[in-house]
N, C-alpha and C positions, 0 to 999 in steps of 0.2 A: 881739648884732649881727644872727643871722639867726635867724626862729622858726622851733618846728618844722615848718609848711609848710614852708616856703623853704627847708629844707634838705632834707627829701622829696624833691623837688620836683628841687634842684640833683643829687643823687643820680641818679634818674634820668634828669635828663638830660647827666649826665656818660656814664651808661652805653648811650646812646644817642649821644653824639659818637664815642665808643669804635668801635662796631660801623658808625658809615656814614666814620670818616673825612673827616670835612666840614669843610675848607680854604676854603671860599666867605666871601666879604666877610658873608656876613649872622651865619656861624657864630661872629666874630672876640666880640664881644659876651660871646655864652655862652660860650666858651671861657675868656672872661679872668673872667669872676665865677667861676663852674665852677671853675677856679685858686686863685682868690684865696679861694673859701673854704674850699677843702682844708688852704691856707697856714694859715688861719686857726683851723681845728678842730686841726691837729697842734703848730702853735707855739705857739697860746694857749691851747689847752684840753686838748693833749696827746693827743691822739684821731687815728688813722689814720680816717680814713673810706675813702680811697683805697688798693690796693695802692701798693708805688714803683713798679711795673709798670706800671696803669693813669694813676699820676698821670705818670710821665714820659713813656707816652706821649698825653697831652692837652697835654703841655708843649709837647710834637715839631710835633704839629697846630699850635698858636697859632703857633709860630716857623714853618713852612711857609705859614701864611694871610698872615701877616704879611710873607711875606719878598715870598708872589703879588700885594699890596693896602699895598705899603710909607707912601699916605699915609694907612691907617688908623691909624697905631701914636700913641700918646699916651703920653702922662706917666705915669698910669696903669695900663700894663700890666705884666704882672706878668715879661715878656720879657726888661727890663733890668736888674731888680733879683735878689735873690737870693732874699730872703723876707723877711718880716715878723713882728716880734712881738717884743716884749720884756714880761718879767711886771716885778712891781713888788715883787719880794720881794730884789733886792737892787739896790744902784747901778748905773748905766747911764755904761761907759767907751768911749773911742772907738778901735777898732783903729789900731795905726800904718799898717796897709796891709789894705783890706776885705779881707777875707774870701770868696771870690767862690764860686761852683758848679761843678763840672765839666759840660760837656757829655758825652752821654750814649751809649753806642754798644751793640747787641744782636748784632751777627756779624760777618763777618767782612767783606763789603764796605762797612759803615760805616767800617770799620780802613781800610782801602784806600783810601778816597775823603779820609779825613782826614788820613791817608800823603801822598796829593795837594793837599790844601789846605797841607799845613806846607812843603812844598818849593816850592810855587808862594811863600808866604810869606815863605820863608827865602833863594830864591834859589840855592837848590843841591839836586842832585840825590842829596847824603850827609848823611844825618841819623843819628844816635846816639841811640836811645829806652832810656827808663830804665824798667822796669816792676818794678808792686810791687804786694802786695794790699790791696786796697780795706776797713780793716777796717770793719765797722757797727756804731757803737757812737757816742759822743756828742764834737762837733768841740770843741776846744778851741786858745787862742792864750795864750801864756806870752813872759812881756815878763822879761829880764834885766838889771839897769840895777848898772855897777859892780861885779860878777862874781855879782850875790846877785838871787836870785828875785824880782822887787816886784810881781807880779802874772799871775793868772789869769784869764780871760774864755770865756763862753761865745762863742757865735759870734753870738747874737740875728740881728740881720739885717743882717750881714755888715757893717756901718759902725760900728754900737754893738753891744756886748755884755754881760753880766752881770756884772761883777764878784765873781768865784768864789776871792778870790785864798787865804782863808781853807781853802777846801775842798778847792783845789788843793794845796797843802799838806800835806794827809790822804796825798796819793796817795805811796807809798813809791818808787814808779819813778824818779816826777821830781826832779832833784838841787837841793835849795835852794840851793845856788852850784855856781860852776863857772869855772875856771881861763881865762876869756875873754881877759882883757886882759894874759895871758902870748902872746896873737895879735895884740894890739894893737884886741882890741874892748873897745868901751864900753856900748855897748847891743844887744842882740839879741831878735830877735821867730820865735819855731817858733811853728809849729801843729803840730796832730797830733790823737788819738784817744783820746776814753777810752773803757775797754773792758774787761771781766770774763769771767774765763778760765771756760771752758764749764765744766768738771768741777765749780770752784768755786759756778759759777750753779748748780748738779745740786745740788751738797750743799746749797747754802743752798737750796733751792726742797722739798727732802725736810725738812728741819727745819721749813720755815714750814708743810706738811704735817701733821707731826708736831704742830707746836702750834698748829694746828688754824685756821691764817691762809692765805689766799687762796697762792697759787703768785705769783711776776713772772711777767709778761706772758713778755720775750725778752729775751739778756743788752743789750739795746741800751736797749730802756725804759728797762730797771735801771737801766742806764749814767748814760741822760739823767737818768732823775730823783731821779736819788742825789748827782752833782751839784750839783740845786739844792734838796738839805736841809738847812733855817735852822740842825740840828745838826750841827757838822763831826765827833764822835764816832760818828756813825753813821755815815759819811763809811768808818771803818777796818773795820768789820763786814761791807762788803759788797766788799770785796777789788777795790778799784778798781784797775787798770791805765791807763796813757799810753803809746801809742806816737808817735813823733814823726814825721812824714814830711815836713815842711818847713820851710826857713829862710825866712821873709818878709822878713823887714830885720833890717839890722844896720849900726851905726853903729862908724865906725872914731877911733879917739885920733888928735889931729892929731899928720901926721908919719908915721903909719903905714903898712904897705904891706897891700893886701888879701893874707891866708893864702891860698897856691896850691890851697889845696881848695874854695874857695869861687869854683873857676871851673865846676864840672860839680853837675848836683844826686846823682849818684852819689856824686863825691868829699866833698860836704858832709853827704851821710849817715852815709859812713864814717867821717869825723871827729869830729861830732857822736857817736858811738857809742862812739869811742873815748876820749874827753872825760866818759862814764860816763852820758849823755843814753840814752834808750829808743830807738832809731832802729830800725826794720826793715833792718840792715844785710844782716843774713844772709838777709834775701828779698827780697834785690834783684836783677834782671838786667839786662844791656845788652845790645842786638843791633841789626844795622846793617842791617837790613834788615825792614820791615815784616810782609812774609811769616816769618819768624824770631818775631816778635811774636803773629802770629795764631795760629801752632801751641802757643806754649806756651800763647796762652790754653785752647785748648780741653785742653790737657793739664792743667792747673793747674786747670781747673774739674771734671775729673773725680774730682780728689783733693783738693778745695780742706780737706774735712772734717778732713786731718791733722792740720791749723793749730790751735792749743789755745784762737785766738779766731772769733770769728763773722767771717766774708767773705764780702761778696755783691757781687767783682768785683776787677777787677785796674785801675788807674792806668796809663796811660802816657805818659810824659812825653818832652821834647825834653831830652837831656840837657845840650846847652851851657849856662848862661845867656846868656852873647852872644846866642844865637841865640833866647832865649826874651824877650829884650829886645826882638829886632830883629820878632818878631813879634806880640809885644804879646797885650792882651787887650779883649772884647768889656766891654760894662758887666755884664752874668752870667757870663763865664766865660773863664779864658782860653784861647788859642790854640794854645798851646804843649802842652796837657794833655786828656787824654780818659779817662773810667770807660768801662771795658766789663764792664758788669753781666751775673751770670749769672742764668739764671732764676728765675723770682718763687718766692719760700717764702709769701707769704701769697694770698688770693683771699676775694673773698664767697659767703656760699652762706647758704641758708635752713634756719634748724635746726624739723628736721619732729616730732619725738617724741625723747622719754627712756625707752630700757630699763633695768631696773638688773639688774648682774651680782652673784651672790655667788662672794666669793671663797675659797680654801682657808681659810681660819682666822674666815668666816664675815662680811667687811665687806663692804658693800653699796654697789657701784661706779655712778653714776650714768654711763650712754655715751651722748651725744647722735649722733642719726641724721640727718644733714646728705642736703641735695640733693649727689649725685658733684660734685665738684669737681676739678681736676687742679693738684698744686702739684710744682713741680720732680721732672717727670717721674714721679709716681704721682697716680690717684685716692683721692681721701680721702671716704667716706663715715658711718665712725663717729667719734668723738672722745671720749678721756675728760672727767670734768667733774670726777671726784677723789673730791668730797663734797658735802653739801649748804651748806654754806658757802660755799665758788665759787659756787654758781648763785647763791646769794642777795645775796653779793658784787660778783659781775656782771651781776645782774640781770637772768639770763638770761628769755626766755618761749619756749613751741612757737611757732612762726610767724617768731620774729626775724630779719632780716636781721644774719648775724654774721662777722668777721673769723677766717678760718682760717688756718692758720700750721705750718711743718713746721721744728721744731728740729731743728737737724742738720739735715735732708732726712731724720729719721727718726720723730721722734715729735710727728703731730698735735697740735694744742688751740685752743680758741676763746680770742682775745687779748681780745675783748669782740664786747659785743654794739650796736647801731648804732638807739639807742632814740629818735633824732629822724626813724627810718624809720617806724615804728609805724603803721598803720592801726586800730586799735581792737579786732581781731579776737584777737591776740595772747590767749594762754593762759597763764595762772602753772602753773610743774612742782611737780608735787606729789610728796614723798616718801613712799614709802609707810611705813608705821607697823608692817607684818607684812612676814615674808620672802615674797620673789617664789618662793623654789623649793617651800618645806614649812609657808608661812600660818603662821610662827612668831614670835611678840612682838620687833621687834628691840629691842637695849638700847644704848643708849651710856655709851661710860666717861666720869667727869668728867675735865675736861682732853683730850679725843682727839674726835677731827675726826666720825670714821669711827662708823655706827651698824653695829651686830653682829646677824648671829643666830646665839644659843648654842647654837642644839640639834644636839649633836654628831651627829645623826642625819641631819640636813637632806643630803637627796642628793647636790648637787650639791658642798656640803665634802666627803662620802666620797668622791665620785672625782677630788677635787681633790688630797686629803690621800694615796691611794693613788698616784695620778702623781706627787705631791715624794717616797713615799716610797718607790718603785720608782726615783728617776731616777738616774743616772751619780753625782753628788755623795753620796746615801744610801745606801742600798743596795745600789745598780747592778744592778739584775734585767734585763742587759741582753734586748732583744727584748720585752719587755713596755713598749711604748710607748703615747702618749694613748690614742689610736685602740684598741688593746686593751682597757684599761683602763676603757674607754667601754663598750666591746660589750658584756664577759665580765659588769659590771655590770649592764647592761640587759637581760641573758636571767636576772641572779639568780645568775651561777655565782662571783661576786667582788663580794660585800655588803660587806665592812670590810677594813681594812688585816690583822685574819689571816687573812682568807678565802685572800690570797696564797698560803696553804701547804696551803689543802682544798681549790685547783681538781680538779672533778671530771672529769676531761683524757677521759672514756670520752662525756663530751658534746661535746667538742672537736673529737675526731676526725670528719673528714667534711665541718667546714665549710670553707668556702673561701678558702683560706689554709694551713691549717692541716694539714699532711700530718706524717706521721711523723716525719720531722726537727727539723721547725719544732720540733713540741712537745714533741720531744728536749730539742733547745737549750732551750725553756722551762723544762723541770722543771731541768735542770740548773742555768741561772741561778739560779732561787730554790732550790735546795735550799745553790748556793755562798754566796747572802745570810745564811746561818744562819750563816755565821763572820763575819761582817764585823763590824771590832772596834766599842765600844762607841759611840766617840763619831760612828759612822754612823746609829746606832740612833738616838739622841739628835735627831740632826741631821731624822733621815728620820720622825718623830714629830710634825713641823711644829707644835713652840713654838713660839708668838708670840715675835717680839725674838731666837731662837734659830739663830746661824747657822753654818757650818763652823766659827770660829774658837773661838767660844762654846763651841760642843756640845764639842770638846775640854778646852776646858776646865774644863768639867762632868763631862766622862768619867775624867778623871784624879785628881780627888777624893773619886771611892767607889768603894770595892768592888762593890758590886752597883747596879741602876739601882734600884732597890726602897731603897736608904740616902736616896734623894730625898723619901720618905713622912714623914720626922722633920724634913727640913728646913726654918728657916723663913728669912725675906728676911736677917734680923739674920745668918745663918752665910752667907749666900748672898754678900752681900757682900764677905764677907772674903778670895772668890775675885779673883781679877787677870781686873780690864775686866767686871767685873760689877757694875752699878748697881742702883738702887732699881727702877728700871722690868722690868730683864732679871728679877730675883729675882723680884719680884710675880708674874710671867707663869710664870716655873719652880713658883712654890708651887700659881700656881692650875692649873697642869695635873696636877700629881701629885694635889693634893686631890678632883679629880672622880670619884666612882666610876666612871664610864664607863669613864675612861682608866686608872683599876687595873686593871678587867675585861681591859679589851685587852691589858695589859701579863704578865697571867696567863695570856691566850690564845698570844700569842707565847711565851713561856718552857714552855708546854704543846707548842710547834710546835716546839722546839728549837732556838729563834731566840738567840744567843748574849747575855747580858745583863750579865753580868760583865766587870771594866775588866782583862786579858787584858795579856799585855806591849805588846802593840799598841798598845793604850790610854796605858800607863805611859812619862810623861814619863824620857828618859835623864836621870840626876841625876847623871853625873863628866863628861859630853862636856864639849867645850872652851868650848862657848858655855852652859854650865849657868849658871841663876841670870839671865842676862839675856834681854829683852824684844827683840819683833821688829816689826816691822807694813813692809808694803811699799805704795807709789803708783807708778801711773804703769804705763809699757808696760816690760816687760821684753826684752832683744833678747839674751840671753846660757840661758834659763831661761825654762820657761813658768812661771806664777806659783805655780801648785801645788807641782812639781818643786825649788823655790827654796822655799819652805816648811815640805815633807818635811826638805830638808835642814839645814836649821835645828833642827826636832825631833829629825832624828836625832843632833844633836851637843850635843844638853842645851839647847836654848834653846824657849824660850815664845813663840806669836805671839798679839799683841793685837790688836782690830777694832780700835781709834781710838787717836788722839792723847792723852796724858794724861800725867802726873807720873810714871806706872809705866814708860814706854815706854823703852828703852835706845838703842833704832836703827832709826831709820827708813830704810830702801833706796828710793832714788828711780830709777823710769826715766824713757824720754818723757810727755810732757805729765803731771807731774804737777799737782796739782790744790790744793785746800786744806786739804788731812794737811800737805803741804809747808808752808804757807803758817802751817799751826798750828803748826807745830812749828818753825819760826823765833820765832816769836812766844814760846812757852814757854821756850825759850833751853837746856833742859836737857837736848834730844834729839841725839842723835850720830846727823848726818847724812850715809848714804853713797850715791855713785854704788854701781851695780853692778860694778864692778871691786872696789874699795873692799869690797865684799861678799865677791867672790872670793878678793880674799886676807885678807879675815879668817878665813873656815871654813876657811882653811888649803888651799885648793885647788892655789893657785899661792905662787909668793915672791913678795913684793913689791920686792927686788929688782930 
């Protein structure tokens, strides 16, 4: 539809309407192409060119030009309608009631002023606003006919939609019947949201990591374009959620009387909720006063991150329907309702060079170095890129105009890159073939993303691998932080993980920092790491695949850490939560002579290597013989303290979900451990009270 000029071209001069604001009759034109082929890049070809930021506000523009120049406005502009687009990969159905858009609001006098249009509207000076949060994820309308689900639709462009009703389906939330016409309905029409729980998006985005496939873009992409996959079994893999946030129609059995809940859209939430529907019941509020309204926004946007799904802004509605009748809606949006959006998580910005970092256990991290750009309230100048797959994936080049994006408001990444902006100048990134720190061959494993350099020499792993095995979780050398760790290396005085126990403290003395006390407390910490039981040792050794849970449970199957020399994958395995990959990674670190060397240096420094009772799992406690694994936020126990005591009462904790596992402890927002372990059917699942009185803390009484 448009070539690469012409979208160049629209680019820029979107970003030129942007910065002069230009409402003038001449502007009215490019605004509405500018629009329309925004609509066009995100609906048809699935591509943001624009943030929502920059595109709502060009929206804002047209609707103010138009409202200055009311007989320019045509058929054609993009003012009236909602959006455009439908693909051709499944049926095209007709909504019982469009589909429309919110109008769009950024602070707090926009609240205010649209306070005043619903009361001029309504006719009264007491309105009841319903507010909810806005989640971002992929719209959807579900049709009930006869108590039984008959159909799922995307939102296409608000009149027709896709016919998803197969896919729809997949989604566990939404109830394939439901007890309607015990209210005297016959047909009923929600909308609502699909949408994938953050923690769950983290684990699936580390596995496609892991096997060596591109990351999703944000859980909203996901969302949408999981949705519209021809297979509905993939459909269950990617942990789709529905939440519902509106009744659109509903038809009543002649005779009937409308249900008293379906006079407020509060009360229809509740209902709907309580009927076994996904409704955001529990994060609804009502307040009678618009300033009431404003405050929680800005309260709710400082914490919005608690939420276990993506939100980028809160809804507020007229709560009567009477009233939401009596005021109707525009042909984009209705009257009665307004998003007030919090600030943008994505922006453009120009990617200038690729550094590569290596890391502790030697993978070589591609970081693009971006023009500063400011995304919900920080500047973002570096970005990881993961691996060389991602760039090649996304086709990233030096020079690109690229989509930047803050998950959570915490961790950068380029969403893509914007290759109908291209000028010819653009640069392909090259990976380099030798390590950036020590010029050493890097290797990659078959099946894994990530290229390595082995050379256990390589600098910048020694003082990565001495920071994990100095930190609080290993060894705990407390006072020996990065920054230490840095220096004490770079004068030569802390070469290797045992040089920790040959600092020569008579060099020490003098520099700045470092007075007698200090390097008190120093010698003392490390001389206290010499007892720390086995499986800190383990832990602080930094195996690949090897983690707190792990290392214990490596440490409780030998006597010495030196029994690990004989070991091969075949015994490795027959440890509990130890896989083919964990084993491999265990054989090959004990096999290297490098790391025997080490291991004889330490046991030379009197570093304790023996599994000690500390070590040795309790075998009579009360929880002996059974499996542990905890998700989620703990509010009774920090998650450590909750673990401890578990092993102190004879029980085992497992890293993952599996056939071995006994009991899973769930807190808040748990994630997709939960969601496995529903799935397996075999795991006994408890809240945290539930926990409490089993370790016999309290009666269950």
């Amino acid at each position: 539809m448009y070539t690469a000029a012409q979208q160049k071209q629209l680019h820029e001069q979107a970003k030129h309407l942007l910065s002069t604001h230009d409402t003038s009759a001449q502007a009215i034109p490019l605004l509405r192409e500018v629009i329309n082929y925004a609509d066009w890049k995100y609906y048809i070809q699935s591509e943001s060119v624009l943030s929502d930021a920059e595109y709502d506000g060009l929206y804002k523009q047209l609707r103010l030009a138009e409202d200055q120049h009311p007989h320019l406005i045509t058929p054609s502009s993009p003012t009236p309608r909602v959006a455009h687009g439908l693909s051709e990969r499944f049926p095209a159905v007709s909504h019982l009631v469009p589909m429309l858009s919110l109008d769009n609001t950024y602070n707090a006098d926009d609240l205010t002023d649209w306070d005043r249009k619903c009361r001029e509207l309504a006719q009264t000076d007491t309105i009841t606003y319903c507010v909810e949060p806005k989640y971002d994820g992929a719209s959807i309308s579900i049709v009930y006919d006869a108590d039984q689900l008959t159909r799922g639709a995307t939102r296409g462009d608000g009149v027709m939609g896709e016919d998803i009703t197969i896919n729809t389906r997949q989604i566990k939330s939404i109830p394939l019947a439901a007890p309607l016409s015990t209210y005297g309905i016959s047909q009923l029409e929600v909308r609502g949201e699909v949408v994938i729980h953050k923690q769950f998006f983290e684990d699936y985005n580390k596995q496609r990591i892991a096997d060596g496939l591109a990351p999703l873009a944000n859980p909203r992409n996901a969302a949408s374009g999981t949705l519209r996959i021809l297979d509905p079994s993939e459909i269950r893999k990617r942990g789709l959620n529905a939440i519902l946030y509106s009744i659109s129609h509903y038809t009543l059995a002649p005779g009937a009387p409308r249900p008293q809940a379906l006079s407020t859209h509060y009360d229809s939430l509740q209902w709907l909720y309580q009927l076994g529907f996904p409704a955001p019941a529990q994060q609804m509020k009502v307040f009678t006063h618009i300033d009431q309204v404003i405050q929680y926004c800005a309260d709710f946007e400082a914490q919005r991150d608690s939420l276990p799904y993506e939100v980028d802004g809160l809804v507020i509605k007229v709560n009567d329907y009477a009233l939401q009748d009596k005021m109707g809606m525009t042909s984009h949006h209705p009257r009665w309702a307004v998003a007030y959006k919090f600030k943008a998580r994505q922006a453009t910005s120009i990617l200038r060079r690729v550094d590569f970092q290596v890391g502790r256990v030697g993978a070589v991290t591609p970081v693009a170095k971006i023009d500063p750009v400011h995304i919900g309230g920080v500047t973002v100048s570096s970005v990881s890129l993961f691996n060389e797959d991602v760039i090649r994936e996304k086709d990233l080049r030096i020079g690109d105009t690229v989509i930047v994006e803050r998950a959570g408001d915490v961790i950068p990444y380029i969403v893509r890159s914007l290759p109908d902006l291209r000028t010819g100048t653009e640069l392909p990134i090259v990976f380099p073939t030798d390590c950036p720190a020590c010029s050493s061959a890097l290797e990659k494993v078959q099946d894994e993303a990530a290229w390595r350099c082995i050379n256990i020499n390589c600098p910048v792993q020694v003082v990565e691998r001495i920071i994990h095995f100095a930190s609080k979780d290993a060894m705990d050398i407390r006072s020996m932080g990065n920054a230490n760790v840095q220096k004490f290396h770079d004068m030569g005085l802390l070469p290797d993980i045992p040089g920790m126990y040959h600092i020569p403290w008579q060099q020490v003395k003098g520099m700045e920092g470092f007075g007698e006390k200090s390097i008190a407390n120093l010698i003392q910490a490390i001389e206290q790491s010499k007892t720390q039981p086995l499986h800190r040792l383990i832990y602080g050794l930094g195996i690949r695949h090897v983690g707190e849970t792990t290392a214990k449970t490596l440490a409780s199957a030998v006597a010495h850490i030196t029994d690990f020399y004989d070991w091969d994958t075949e015994k490795l395995t027959t440890l509990p939560d130890i896989g083919p990959k964990v084993a491999t990674a265990v054989v090959d670190f004990f096999a290297r002579p490098q790391n025997r060397q080490m291991i004889e240096k330490l046991d030379a420094a009197g570093v304790n290597l023996i599994n000690d009772h500390r070590s040795q799992p309790t075998t009579d406690g009360a929880l002996a013989g059974k499996t542990f694994l905890f998700t989620g936020t703990l509010s009774q126990f920090k998650r450590s303290d909750a673990e401890q005591l578990v092993e102190a009462r004879g029980g085992t904790l497992l890293s993952g979900v599996s056939s071995k596992l006994h009991y899973l402890i769930v807190g808040t927002d748990a994630g997709s451990k939960l969601e496995k372990a529903k799935k397996l059917g075999t795991v006994n699942i408890l809240t945290e009270q539930e926990f409490v009185v089993l370790t016999g803390m309290i009666s269950n009484e």
